[in-house]
C-alpha positions as CSV (number, residue, x, y, z in Angstrom):
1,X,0.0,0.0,0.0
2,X,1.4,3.2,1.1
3,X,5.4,3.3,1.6
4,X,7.6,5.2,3.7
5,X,9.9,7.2,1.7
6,X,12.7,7.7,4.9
7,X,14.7,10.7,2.6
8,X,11.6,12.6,1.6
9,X,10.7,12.3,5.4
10,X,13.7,13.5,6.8
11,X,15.0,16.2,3.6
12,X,11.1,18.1,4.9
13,X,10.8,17.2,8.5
14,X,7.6,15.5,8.2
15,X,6.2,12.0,7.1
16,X,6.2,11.2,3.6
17,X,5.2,8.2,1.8
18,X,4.1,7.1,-2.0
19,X,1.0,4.9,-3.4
20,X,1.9,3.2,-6.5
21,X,-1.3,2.3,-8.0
22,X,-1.2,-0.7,-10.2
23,X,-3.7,-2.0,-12.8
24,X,-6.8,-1.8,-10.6
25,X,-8.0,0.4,-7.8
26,X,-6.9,0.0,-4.5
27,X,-8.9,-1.0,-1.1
28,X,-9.8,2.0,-0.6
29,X,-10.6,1.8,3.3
30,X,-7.1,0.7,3.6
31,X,-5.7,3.6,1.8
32,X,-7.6,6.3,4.1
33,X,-6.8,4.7,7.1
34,X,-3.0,3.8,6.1
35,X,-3.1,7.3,5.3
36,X,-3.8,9.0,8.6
37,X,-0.1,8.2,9.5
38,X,1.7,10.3,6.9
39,X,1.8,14.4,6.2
40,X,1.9,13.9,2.1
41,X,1.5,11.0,0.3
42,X,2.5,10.5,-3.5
43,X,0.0,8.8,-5.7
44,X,1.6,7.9,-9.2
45,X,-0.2,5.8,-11.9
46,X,-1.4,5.7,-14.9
47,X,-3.9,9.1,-15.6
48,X,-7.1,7.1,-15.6
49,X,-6.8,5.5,-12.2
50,X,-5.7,8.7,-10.3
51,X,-8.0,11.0,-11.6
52,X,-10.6,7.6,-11.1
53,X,-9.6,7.4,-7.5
54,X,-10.3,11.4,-7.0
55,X,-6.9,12.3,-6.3
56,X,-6.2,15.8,-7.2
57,X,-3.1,16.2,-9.9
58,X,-0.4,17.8,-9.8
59,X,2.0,16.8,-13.2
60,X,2.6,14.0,-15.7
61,X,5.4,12.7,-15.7
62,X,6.7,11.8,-19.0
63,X,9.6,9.1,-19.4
64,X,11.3,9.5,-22.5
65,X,14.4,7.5,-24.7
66,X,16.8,7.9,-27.3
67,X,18.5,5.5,-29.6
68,X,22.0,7.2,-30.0
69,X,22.5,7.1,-34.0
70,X,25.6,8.9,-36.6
71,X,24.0,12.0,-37.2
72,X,23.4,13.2,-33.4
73,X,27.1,13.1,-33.6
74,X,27.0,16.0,-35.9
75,X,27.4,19.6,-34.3
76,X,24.1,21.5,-35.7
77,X,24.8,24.5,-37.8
78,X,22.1,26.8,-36.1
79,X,24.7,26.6,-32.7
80,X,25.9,30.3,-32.2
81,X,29.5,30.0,-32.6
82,X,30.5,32.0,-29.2
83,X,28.5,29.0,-27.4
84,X,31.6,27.0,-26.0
85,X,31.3,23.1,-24.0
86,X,33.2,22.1,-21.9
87,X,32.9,19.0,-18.9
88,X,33.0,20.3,-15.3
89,X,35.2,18.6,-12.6
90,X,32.6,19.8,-10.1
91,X,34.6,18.2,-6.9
92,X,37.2,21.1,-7.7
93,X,37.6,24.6,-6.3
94,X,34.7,26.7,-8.4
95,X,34.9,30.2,-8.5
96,X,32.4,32.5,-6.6
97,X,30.9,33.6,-10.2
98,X,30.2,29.9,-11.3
99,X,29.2,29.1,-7.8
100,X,26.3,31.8,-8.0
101,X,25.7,30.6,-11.8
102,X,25.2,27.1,-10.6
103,X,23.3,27.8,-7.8
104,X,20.4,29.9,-10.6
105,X,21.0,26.8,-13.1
106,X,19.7,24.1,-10.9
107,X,17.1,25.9,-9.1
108,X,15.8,27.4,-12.9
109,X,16.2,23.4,-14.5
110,X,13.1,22.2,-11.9
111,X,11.0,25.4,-12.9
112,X,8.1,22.8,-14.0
113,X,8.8,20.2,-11.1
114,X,5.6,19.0,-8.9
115,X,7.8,20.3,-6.2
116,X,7.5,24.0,-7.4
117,X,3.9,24.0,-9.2
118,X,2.0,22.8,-5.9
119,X,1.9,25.7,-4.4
120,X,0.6,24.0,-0.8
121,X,4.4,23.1,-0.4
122,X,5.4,26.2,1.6
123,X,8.6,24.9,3.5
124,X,11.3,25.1,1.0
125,X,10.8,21.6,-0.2
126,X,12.2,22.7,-3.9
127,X,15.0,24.2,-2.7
128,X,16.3,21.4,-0.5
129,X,15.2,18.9,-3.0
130,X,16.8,20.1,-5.5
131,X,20.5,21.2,-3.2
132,X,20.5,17.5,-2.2
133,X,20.1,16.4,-5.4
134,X,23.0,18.8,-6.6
135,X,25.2,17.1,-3.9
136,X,24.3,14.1,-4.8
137,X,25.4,14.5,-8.8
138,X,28.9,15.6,-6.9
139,X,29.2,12.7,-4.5
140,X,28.5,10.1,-7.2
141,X,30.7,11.8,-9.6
142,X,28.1,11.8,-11.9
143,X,29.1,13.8,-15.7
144,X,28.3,17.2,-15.3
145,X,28.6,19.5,-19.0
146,X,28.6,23.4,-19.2
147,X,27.9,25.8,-21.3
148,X,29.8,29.5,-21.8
149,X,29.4,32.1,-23.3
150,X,32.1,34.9,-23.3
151,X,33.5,32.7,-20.2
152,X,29.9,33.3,-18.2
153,X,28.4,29.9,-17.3
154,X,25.0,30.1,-19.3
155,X,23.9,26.6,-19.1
156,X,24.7,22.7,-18.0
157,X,23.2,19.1,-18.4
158,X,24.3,16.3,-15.9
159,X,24.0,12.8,-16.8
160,X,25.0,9.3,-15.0
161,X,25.4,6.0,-16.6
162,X,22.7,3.9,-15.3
163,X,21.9,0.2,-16.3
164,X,23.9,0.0,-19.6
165,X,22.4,4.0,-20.3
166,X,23.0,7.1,-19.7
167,X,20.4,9.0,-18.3
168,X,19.6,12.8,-17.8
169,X,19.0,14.7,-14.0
170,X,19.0,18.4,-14.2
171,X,19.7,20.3,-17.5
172,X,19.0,24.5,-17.4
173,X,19.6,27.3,-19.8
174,X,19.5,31.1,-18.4
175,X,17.0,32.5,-19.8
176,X,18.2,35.7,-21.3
177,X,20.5,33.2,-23.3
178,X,17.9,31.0,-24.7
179,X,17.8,30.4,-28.0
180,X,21.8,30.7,-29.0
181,X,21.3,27.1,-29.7
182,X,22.9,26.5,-25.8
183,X,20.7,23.9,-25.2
184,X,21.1,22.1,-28.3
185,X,25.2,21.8,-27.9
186,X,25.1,20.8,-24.2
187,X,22.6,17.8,-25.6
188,X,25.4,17.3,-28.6
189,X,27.8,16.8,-26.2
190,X,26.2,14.8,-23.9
191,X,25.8,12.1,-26.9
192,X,28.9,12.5,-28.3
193,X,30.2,11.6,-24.6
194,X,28.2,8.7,-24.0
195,X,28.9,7.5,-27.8
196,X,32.3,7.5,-26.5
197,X,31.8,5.3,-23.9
198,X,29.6,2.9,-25.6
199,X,27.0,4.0,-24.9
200,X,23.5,4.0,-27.7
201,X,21.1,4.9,-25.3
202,X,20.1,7.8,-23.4
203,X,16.6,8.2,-21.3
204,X,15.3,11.6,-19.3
205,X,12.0,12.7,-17.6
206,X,10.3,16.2,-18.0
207,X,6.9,17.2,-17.3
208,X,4.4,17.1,-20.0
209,X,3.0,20.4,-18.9
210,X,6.8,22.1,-20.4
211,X,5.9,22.1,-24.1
212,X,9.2,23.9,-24.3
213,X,11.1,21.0,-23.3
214,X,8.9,18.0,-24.7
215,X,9.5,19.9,-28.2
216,X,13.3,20.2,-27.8
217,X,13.4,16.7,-27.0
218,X,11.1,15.6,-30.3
219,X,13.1,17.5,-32.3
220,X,16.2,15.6,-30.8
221,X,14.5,12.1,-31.6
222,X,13.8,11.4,-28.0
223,X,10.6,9.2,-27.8
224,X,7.9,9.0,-24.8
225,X,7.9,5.4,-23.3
226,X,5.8,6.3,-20.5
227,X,3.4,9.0,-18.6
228,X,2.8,8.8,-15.2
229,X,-0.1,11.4,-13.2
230,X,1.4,12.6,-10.0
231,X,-1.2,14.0,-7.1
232,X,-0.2,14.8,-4.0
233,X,-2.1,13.8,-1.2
234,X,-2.6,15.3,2.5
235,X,-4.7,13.4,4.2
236,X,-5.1,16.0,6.9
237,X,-7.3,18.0,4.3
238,X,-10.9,17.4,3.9
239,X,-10.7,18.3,-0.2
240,X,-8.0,15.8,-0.6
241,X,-10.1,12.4,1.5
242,X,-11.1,10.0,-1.0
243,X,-14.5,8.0,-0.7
């Protein structure tokens, strides 16, 4: 039924678990009274059972995958030449400038994250979510690719090789320096880097809400696998009890 999710818990100081639906409703008496225990509950599944159950949502998550082939390997044209990449040793001493630039980068790259559109999370749970999972891209040494412009760091992609793939965590352009084709070179890179290693497959999740992103990612040849509805759940609120 409901699981305990021990680093959500502790990361926000309260209890936090997750319902995986699977192919048929749940016992639903089960579910409210499991429920009671926990603060916010996740409920993922497929669309029709959540919104079925009377969950409220809050994203769809869309899974997506790529089949690494010769021409990704190909710098595109449209890249504005003064766009320069470049892989970051991230455990090393960063100045102050790409310290702050970082810090804007991975706060900006979750702009479309549950965690930031429900605006019932008051407590900084973006912001530590996101930190931790900054340090954890550092500790595990996952790759970490950065865009400059003029020698200002204007964008990034990180990427760890998961399960014979590589697979995408936070990627961010500024904004004022959107459309310079930043974007497409740090995803350019990022093949060419896992071609190197042997690498034909690369997967990545963004929210289907960011029609920004799930076109940048057609145009790439990335293809959806998977959509999952998100709700979050708080038991202690009368709107959110299911009957």
């Amino acid at each position: 039924m409901i699981k305990l999710l021990p680093f959500d818990t502790s990361l926000f100081g309260y209890r936090v678990g997750q319902l995986q639906l699977g192919r048929c409703l749940p016992d639903l008496e089960k579910v409210n009274n499991q429920a009671k225990n926990f603060d916010l509950i996740y409920v993922m599944g497929k669309p029709g059972l959540v919104k079925l159950c009377g969950w409220s949502p809050i994203s769809t998550r869309v899974d997506l995958v790529k089949n690494i082939i010769k021409t990704d390997l190909v710098q595109s044209p449209k890249v504005d030449a003064e766009v320069e990449v470049s892989e970051m040793i991230v455990s090393g001493n960063l100045s102050q400038s790409d310290q702050k630039a970082l810090r804007e980068l991975i706060f900006s790259s979750g702009q479309w994250s549950r965690f930031k559109q429900d605006i019932l999370l008051a407590n900084q749970e973006y912001e530590k979510l996101y930190s931790t999972w900054w340090e954890t891209i550092k500790a595990e040494k996952h790759k970490v690719i950065v865009a400059r412009i003029s020698g200002k760091l204007v964008g990034f992609i990180t990427f760890k090789l998961l399960r014979g793939r590589g697979h995408v965590g936070l990627f961010a352009v500024k904004g004022s320096e959107q459309g310079r084709g930043v974007g497409r070179k740090l995803m350019h890179e990022a093949l060419v880097m896992l071609d190197g290693c042997g690498f034909r497959l690369l997967g990545l999740s963004t929210q289907k809400a960011n029609k920004r992103a799930m076109d940048f990612y057609k145009k790439f040849g990335f293809q959806p696998i998977k959509e999952t509805l998100i709700a979050h759940w708080r038991p202690g609120l009368k709107p959110q009890n299911i009957h």
